[in-house]
C-alpha positions, 0 to 999 in steps of 0.5 A, a space after each residue: 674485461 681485458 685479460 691481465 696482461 701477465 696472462 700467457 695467451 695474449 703473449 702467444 696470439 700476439 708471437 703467433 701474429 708477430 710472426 705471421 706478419 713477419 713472414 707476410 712482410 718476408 714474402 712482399 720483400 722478396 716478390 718485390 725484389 725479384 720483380 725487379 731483377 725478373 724481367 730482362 728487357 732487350 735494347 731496341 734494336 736498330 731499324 733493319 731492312 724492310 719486311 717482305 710483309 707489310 707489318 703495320 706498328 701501332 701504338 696503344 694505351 695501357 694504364 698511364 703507359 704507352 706501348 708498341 705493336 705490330 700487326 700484319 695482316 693476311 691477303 684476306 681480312 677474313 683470315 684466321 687471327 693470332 695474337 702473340 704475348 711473347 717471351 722475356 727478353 724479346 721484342 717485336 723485332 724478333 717476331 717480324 719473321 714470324 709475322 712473315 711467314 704466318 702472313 703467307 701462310 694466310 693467318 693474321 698476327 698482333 704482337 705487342 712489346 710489354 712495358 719497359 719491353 721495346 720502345 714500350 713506355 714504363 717498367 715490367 711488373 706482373 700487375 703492368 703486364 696484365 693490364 697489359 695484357 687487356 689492353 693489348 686484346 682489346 686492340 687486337 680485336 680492333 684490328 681483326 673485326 673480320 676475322 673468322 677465328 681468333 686465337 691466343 699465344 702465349 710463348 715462354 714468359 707469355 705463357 703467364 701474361 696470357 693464362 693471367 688474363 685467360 678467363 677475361 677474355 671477351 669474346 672468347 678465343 676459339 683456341 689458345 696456345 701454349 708455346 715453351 711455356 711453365 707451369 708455375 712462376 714459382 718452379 720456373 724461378 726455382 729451376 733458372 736459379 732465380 730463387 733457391 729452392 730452400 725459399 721458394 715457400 716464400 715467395 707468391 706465386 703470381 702465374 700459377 698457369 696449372 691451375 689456371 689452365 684447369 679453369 680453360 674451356 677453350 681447345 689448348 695446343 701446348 708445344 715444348 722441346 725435349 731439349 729446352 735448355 731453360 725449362 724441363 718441357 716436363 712443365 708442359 707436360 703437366 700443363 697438357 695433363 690438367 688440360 679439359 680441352 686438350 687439342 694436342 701436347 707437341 714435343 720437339 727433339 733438337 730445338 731450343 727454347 727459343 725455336 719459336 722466333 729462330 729462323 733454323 727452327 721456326 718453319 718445323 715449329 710452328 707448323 703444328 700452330 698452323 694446322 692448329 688454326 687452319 683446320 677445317 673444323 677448329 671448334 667455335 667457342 661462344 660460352 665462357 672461358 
């Protein structure tokens, strides 16, 4: 038998759904609006002189989309290998004196643009990036079939895309690094202003890269600047400490956020990623992430 329906109980499962359905709705709306404003893709910049590496640009697909890469090999196809989820607001341009100087220093990079990133086809979601993401590895072991190790970066915004897909990766990247990164979408949003604090228990929380980062079993390399302008390296910190494999957490003094891809900076930070990838007795991983 149904219960009348002057009964008070139907009236509260019903406020209580009413509300839980609203608050659900709330969350979605706001996600969605944020997805939207959260990603700030750069203009593709205009063609520049030529690189002292060759950097070879490809294309691949993702989903119905069509994005950009650039590989640039070291001397020998034996070489360690490095694939780059970069951070927001960039493109491979940026990266092209990266690419450069991991080259002469005898390590192979993958660098891809992210949809609606570059002359990538579509528009940034999380969703996107994640296939993106996938997609982007599969082709980076295509182009390094010979390589003694692979490694996996992720800088900024591309701390997310990678620890978003971290555990899917097949095989397994014999390291993975962390590079300005955060350890939460959610803080992050919060401390750049993109959310007020007093919403923030609204709002999902798609790149939980803290408890992402406690799922790893690969060895972790995690830099950050003590002087980072856009986020704490506090973030990081947490970061290293939920870390099982923990290689080494880097904190610079000086650098910006963007150290990563200034040519002031890049030499100084991305010397500990070399030793990092170089070292004579880097672990293999054959298991599981």
């Amino acid at each position: 038998m149904l219960p009348h329906s002057d009964s008070p109980i139907p009236r509260w499962l019903a406020g209580t759904a009413g509300v839980a359905v609203l608050a659900g709705l709330a969350r979605h709306l706001l996600f969605r609006a944020l997805e939207r404003e959260a990603f700030v893709t750069p203009p593709i910049p205009p063609q520049g002189g030529q690189s002292e590496t060759t950097l070879h640009a490809s294309t691949f697909a993702s989903g119905g989309r069509v994005l950009h890469a650039a590989f640039a090999p070291a001397a020998t196809a034996q070489a360690p290998a490095l694939m780059v989820c970069h951070g927001d607001d960039e493109c491979l341009s940026d990266w092209a004196p990266v690419q450069t100087m991991l080259s002469r220093a005898g390590i192979s990079t993958f660098v891809f643009d992210y949809s609606g990133y570059g002359a990538s086809s579509g528009r940034p979601t999380v969703r996107h990036l994640r296939e993106d993401a996938r997609a982007a590895y599969r082709m980076f072991l295509e182009a390094t079939p010979a390589a003694s190790r692979r490694y996996v970066l992720g800088h900024s915004l591309g701390s997310g895309v990678l620890l978003d897909v971290a555990r899917e990766l097949r095989p397994v990247p014999d390291g993975m690094i962390i590079a300005s990164g955060f350890s939460s979408a959610r803080a992050a949003a919060v401390q750049t202003g993109k959310v007020p604090a007093r919403l923030a228990w609204l709002l999902p929380d798609p790149w939980n890269n803290l408890a992402r980062t406690r799922r790893l079993n690969v060895p972790l390399l995690v830099l950050h600047s003590r002087d980072d302008e856009v986020l704490p390296f506090a973030h990081s910190e947490r970061l290293a400490q939920a870390a099982s494999r923990l290689q080494e957490l880097v904190l610079f003094d000086g650098m910006p956020h963007d150290a990563a891809i200034l040519p002031d900076y890049i030499e100084a930070f991305w010397a500990p990623i070399i030793a990092f990838m170089l070292a004579p007795q880097a672990p293999r991983i054959d298991g599981s992430t």
